[in-house]
C-alpha atoms as one frame of an Amber mdcrd trajectory, in Angstrom:
protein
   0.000   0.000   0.000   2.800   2.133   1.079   4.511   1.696  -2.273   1.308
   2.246  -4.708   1.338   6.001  -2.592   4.600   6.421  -2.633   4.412   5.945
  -7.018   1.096   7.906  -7.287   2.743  10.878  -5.655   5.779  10.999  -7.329
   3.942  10.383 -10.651   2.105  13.478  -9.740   5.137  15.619  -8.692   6.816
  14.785 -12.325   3.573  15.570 -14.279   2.892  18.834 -12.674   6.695  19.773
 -13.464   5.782  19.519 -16.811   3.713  21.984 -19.125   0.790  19.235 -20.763
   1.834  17.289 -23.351   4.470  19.394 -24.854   7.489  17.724 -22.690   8.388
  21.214 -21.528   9.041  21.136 -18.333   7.983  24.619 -16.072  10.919  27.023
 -15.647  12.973  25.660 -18.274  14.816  28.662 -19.951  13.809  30.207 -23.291
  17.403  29.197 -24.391  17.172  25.383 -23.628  13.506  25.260 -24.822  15.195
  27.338 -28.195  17.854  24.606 -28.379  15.679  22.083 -28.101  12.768  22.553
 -30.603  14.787  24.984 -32.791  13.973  29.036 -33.901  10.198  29.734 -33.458
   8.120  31.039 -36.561   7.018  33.822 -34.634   7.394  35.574 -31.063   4.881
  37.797 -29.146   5.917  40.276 -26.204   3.351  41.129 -23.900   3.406  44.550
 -21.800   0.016  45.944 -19.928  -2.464  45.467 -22.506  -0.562  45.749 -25.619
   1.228  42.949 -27.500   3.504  42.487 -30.705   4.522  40.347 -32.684   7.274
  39.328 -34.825   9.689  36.890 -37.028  12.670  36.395 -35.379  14.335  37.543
 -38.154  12.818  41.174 -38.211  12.996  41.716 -34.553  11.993  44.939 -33.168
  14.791  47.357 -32.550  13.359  48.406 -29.139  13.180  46.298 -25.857  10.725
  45.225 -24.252  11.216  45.235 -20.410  13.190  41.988 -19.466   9.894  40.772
 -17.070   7.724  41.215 -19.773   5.983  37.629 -21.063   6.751  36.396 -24.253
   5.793  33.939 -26.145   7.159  31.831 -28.716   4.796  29.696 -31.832   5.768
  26.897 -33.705   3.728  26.481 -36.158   4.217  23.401 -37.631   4.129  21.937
 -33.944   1.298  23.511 -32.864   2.823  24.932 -30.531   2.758  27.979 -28.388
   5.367  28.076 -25.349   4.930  31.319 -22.696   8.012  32.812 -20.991   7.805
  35.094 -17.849  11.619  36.356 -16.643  13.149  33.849 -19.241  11.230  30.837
 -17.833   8.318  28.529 -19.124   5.295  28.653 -17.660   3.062  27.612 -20.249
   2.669  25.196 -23.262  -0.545  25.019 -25.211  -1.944  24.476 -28.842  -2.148
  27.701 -30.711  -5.727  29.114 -30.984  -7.118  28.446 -35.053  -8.514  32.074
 -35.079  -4.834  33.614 -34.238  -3.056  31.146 -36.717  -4.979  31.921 -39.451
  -5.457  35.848 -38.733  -2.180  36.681 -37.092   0.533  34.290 -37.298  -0.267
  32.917 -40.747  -0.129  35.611 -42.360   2.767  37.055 -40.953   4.694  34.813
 -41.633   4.166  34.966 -45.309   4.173  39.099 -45.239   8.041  38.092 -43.806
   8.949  35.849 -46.752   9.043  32.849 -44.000   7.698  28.969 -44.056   4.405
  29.269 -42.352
């Protein structure tokens, strides 16, 4: 009995680490998560109630402040990852209004893949 508690809560403690079924863990830097699943098609900065976005490849010249969330979308993946302070704190599919509206067709104003 012991041992069937014991596995259910460290089976919980490792699946709350990570963010769904992405395999991202939480807090894992934007430079590891980078590394990992490559360049993102496009990145949003979030600041009050304003947000941009971007191709990393036409990045904005000014800064955002350093706290400020950002996220990165892969679109091919399906995949948007959120940053706060450089850290992941959330993983989720990408919403099929803002692909098709926003990120889409960004990405082909940009001369990119998407």
């Amino acid at each position: 009995m012991r041992l069937s508690i014991s596995m259910l809560l460290a089976t919980a403690v490792l699946c709350g680490c990570s963010l769904g079924e992405s395999g991202i863990r939480r807090g894992t830097p934007i430079t590891h998560v980078q590394l990992d699943r490559g360049r993102p098609d496009v990145i949003s900065d979030s600041s009050g109630d304003l947000t941009r976005f971007y191709v990393p490849t036409n990045r904005p010249e000014a800064e955002w402040p350093w706290d400020a969330p950002r996220t990165f979308y892969y679109l091919d993946r399906n995949l948007a990852v959120t940053f706060e302070r450089g850290k992941a704190v959330r993983a989720e599919t990408i919403d099929a209004e803002m692909r098709e509206r926003t990120l889409k067709p960004l990405v082909r104003r940009q001369g990119g893949a998407g």
